[in-house]
C-alpha positions, 0 to 999 in steps of 0.5 A: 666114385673113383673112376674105374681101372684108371691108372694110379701115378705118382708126382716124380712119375707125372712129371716124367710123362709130361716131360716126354709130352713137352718134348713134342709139343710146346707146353702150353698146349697141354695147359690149354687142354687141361684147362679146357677139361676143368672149363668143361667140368665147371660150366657144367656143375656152375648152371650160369652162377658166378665164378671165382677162380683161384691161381697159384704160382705155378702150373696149376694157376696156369690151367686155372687161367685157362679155365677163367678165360674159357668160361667168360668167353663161354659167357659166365660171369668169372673173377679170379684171384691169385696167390701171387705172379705166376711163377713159371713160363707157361703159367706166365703165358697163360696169364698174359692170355687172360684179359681181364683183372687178377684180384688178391687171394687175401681180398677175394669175396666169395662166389656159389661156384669156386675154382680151386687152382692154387696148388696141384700135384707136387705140393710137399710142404704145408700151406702158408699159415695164410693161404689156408684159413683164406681157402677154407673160407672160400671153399665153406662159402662155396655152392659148388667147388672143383679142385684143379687135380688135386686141393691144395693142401694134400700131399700127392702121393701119401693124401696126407693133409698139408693144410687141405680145406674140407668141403670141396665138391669135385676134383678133376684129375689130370691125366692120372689118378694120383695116390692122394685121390685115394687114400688118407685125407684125399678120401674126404677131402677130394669130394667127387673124383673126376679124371681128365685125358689131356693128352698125356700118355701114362702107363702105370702098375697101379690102378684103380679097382675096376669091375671083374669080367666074370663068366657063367660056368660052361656047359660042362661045368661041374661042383669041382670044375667051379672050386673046392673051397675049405674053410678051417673052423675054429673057437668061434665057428659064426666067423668060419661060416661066414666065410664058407657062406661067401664063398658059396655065394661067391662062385664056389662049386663045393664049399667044406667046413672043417670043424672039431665037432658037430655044429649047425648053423649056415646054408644046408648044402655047406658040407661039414668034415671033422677035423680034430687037430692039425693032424687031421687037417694035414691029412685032409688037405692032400685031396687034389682037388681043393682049390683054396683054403681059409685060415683065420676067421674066429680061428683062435689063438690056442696050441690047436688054432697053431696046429691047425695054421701050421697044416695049412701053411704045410700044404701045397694049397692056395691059401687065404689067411685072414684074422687069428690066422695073421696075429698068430704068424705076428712078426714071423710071417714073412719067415713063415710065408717065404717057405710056400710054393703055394699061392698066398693071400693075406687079407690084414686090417690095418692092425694086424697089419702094423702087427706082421710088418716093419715100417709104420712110417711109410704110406699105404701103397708103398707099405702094402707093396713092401709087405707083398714083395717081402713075404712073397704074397698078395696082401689085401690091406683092407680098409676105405682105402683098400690096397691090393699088391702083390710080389710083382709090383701091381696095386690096385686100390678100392676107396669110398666102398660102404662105412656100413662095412665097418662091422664085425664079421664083414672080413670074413665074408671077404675071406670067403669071397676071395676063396671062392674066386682063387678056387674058380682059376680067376687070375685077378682073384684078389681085385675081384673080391675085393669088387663084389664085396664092396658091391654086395654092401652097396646093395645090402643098403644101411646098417646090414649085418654081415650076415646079409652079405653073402645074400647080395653077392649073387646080384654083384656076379650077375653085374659081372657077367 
């Protein structure tokens, strides 16, 4: 679990904040906060079993210190071991306050409960060639683990491993979450996330995905009033009515599928209208009262699926591109989708991603933000660390929803959920879906197929309202 709603920070920007706080208050204040926070966590998940306790050279050692010396004042049985004499001049003070030995790191035996506090937040180099195979072992002969902010050994704001042990069970963090909790590694390898408030105020674009605060239609509600959503068929129409079905489960009050010809399938109430070209798309998307489009969802990628993108990218619409809808733009999107007045949201996987926008080095958030601001869209980077931002800046990030997820036609149940949600007036349409959708797999249980989806996101909204 990732705690709801928190903000996301990176290293420079943790920093900054605790600068400003060191600025009013002495230093080891703070430090005596943070480790009273992982004294907490421990005591809890220890269940009176020894302790060990690992300090690094810096700040992180310092809270590991205070840790140490809590919990044995708390009556449990704690060693510690460090890399090293501290290296700061609040890791030195805390140490001084420890009043008992301080074992080598390379000596340490292994205890059921582990401390991690070697290195936090900030790490940007590998671990030395020793310190990881002796962390490792530590951690993998552990009961119970709990990493100070960060393991040691992933990069704060990629989660990119620097030599980080597998098999921690918990990490706390510090005030804020940071990228590596996360993405990339950090989703393996932080294990339980945990957020601390040791007194330093963070303000952050960044978030976390919280639940969406939702509300039952008014009394006055009707099919238009709760959304006209239109979802464009095309080569293969199981994709296309996925999509609708979400978007009808998902709030829409009217949900249009605009198909070639006569097809079946799909709940009975889904309304279907021929379209046979992007002619015939262009001139049914000028009815005012649509509130969103899809595109993409098995849409194909012949001289028909172009016509049928170009008449929606035309439209004065909001509109929800997704699958053959994002490899046909390719590289040209951001040309393309600069174009719009019309709201936007692009819902790629990490292919059709790296497939639309330069830059393949960066990290997640940074290259999802890039993409966002450059076309002048929202962009769902979908994945188990989803990422969400948008023109203005904001990032919202989901992580650790379902692996059952990892089949084929779950993205066009988000297309759909999306849409019925844009089409609904929600402002933080894309946070939302992105919610329900991972709350709908939670509820669908073990390997579900996407059609059971839309089936659970009744529930999801009830859990919203």
């Amino acid at each position: 679990m990732i705690p709801p709603g928190a903000p996301i920070v990176t290293a420079a920007q943790m920093r900054a904040a605790e600068e400003a706080v060191f600025r009013r208050e002495p230093q080891e204040d703070v430090m005596e906060r943070a480790g009273a926070a992982v004294a907490r966590e421990v005591a809890r998940f220890a269940q009176g079993a020894p302790v060990l306790v690992l300090a690094g050279p810096g700040n992180n050692g310092g809270d590991a210190y205070v840790a140490a010396r809590l919990l044995k004042a708390a009556g449990h049985d704690v060693a510690i071991a460090a890399s090293g004499e501290p290296g700061t001049g609040a890791a030195r003070a805390m140490h001084g306050r420890w009043d008992g030995e301080v074992g080598s790191l390379y000596q340490a035996r292994p205890r059921p409960v582990l401390v991690d506090g070697l290195f936090g937040t900030g790490l940007t180099r590998p671990l030395e060639r020793g310190i990881a195979p002796v962390l490792a072992e530590l951690v993998a002969a552990a009961r119970f683990s709990l990493a100070i902010d960060l393991p040691s050994g992933l990069a704060t704001d990629t989660g990119a491993d620097l030599g980080v042990p597998r098999g921690i069970s918990a990490t706390l963090a510090l005030g804020a979450l940071k990228p590596a909790h996360l993405l990339d590694k950090g989703l393996e390898r932080c294990g339980h996330v945990l957020l601390a408030d040791i007194g330093i105020p963070v303000e952050s674009p960044w978030r976390s995905v919280s639940r969406p605060q939702l509300a039952a239609p008014g009394a006055w509600a009707h099919k238009y009033s709760r959304g006209l959503v239109v979802v464009v068929e095309g080569d293969m129409p199981g994709a296309a009515r996925l999509a609708a079905h979400a978007a009808m489960a998902g709030g829409a009050g009217y949900t249009v599928l605009a198909s070639a010809g006569e097809t079946s399938g799909g709940p009975d109430a889904l309304v279907r209208q021929r379209i046979a070209s992007g002619d015939d798309l262009a001139d049914f998307l000028t009815e005012t009262r649509i509130g969103a489009v899809v595109v993409g969802p098995g849409l194909g990628r012949d001289r028909r699926a172009e016509g049928l993108l170009k008449a929606a990218l035309n439209a004065n619409l909001p509109l929800i591109l997704d699958g053959d809808a994002l490899t046909l733009l390719g590289k040209s999107a951001a040309a393309w989708l600069q174009r719009r007045t019309a709201a936007t949201w692009l819902t790629p996987h990490s292919g059709e991603f790296d497939r639309m926008f330069e830059g393949g080095e960066g990290d997640k958030i940074t290259r999802t933000l890039m993409a966002a601001a450059e076309a002048r869209v929202t962009v769902i980077h979908k994945g188990a660390d989803t990422v969400i931002a948008t023109p203005r800046g904001e990032v919202r990030v989901l992580s650790r929803a379902s692996s059952w997820l990892s089949t084929a036609g779950t993205g066009d149940v988000l297309a759909g959920t999306l849409a019925a949600q844009v089409a609904g007036g929600n402002k933080q349409a894309a946070e939302a879906a992105v919610w329900l959708h991972a709350r709908a797999a939670a509820l669908a249980g073990p390997a579900f197929i996407a059609d059971a989806l839309p089936m659970h996101l009744p529930q999801a909204i009830s859990e919203c309202l």
